[in-house]
C-alpha positions as CSV (number, residue, x, y, z in Angstrom):
1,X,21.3,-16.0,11.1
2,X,17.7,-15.4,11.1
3,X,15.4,-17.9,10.4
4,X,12.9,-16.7,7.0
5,X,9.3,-17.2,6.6
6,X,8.4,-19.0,3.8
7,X,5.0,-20.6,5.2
8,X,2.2,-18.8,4.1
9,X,-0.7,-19.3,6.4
10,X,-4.3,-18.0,5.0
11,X,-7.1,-16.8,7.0
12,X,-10.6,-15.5,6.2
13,X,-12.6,-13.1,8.3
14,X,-15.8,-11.7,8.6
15,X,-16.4,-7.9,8.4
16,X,-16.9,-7.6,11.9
17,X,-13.8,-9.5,12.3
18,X,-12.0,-7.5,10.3
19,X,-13.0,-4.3,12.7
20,X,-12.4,-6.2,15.5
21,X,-8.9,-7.1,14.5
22,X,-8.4,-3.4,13.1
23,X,-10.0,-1.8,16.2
24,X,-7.1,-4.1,18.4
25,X,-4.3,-3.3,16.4
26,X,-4.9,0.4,16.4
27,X,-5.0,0.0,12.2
28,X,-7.2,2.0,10.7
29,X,-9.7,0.9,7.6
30,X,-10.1,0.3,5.3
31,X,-6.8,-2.2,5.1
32,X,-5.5,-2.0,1.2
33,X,-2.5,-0.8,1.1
34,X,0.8,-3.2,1.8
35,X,1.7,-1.4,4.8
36,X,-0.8,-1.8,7.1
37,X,-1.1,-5.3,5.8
38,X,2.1,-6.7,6.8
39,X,0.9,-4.5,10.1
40,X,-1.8,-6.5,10.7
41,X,0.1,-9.9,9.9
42,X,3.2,-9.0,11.9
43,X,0.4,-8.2,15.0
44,X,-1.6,-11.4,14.2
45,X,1.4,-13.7,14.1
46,X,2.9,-12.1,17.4
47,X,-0.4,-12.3,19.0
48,X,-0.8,-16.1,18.3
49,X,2.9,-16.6,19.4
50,X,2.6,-14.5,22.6
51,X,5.5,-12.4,21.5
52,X,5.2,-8.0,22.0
53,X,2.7,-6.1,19.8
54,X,4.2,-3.6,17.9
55,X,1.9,-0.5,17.3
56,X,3.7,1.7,14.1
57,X,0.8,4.7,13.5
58,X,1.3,5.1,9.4
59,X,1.5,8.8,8.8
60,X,-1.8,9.8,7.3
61,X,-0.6,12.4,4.7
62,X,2.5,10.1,3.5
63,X,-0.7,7.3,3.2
64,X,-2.8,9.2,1.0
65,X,0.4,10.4,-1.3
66,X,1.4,6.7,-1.4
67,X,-2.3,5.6,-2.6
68,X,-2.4,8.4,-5.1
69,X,1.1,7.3,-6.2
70,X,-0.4,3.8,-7.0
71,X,-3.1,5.4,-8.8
72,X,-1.0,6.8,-10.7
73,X,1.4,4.3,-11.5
74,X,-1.9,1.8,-12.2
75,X,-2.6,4.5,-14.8
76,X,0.8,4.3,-16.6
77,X,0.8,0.6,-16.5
78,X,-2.6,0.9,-18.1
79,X,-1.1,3.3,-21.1
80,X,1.7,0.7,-21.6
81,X,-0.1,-1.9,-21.8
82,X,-2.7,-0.5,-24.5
83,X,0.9,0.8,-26.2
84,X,1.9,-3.2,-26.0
85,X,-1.2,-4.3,-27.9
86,X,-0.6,-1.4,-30.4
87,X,-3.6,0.8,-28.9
88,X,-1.1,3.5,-28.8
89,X,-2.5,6.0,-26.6
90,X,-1.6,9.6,-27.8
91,X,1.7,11.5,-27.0
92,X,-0.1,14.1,-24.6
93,X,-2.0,11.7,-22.1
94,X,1.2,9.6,-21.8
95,X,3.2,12.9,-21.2
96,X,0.4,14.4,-18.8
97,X,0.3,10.7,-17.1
98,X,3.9,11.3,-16.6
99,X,3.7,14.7,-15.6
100,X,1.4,13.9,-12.6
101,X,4.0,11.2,-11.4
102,X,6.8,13.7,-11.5
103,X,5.0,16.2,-9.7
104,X,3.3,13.5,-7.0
105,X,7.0,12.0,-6.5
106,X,8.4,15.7,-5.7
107,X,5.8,16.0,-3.8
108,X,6.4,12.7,-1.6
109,X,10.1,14.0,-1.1
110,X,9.8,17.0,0.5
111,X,6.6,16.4,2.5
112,X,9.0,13.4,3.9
113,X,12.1,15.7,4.3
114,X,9.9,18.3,6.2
């Protein structure tokens, strides 16, 4: 049975450090999204346990779909919650809102199945 992390362990870094740390991993920046995150923590912690790098190169055009994805989806989450404090937001923006996710999702799929 594998053994689960459950010890968080903070660090700060300077800019520079940041770069430096980016520029070793082979991760490029800026470092937002989730995936390249846990990259850079998986790398960090293996480093500092002397344990083999992995180096995963995150397809560039899935990246950008994926960050316009959560654009999206922050948009919707931003329609329901003006429709939870009864700032109902009209019928067309929430069904061109939707419309865009549909069509970014479709998208996703068969750039991935290609």
């Amino acid at each position: 049975m594998t053994e689960k992390r459950n010890i968080r362990l903070s660090v700060y870094l300077t800019q520079s450090e940041q770069r430096q740390l980016a520029d070793n991993f082979k991760i490029d920046l800026p470092i937002a999204d989730q995936a390249k995150q846990k990259q850079l923590a998986d790398n960090v912690r293996n480093a500092a346990l002397g344990k083999k790098l992995e180096y995963k190169k995150v397809n560039p055009i899935a990246q950008s779909q994926f960050e316009q994805l959560a654009r999206l989806s922050s948009n919707l989450n931003q329609l329901a919650h003006a429709y939870n404090l009864k700032n109902e937001p009209s019928t067309a923006s929430v069904f061109n809102l939707v419309n865009e996710i549909r069509l970014a999702l479709l998208n996703i799929t068969i750039s991935h199945e290609s």
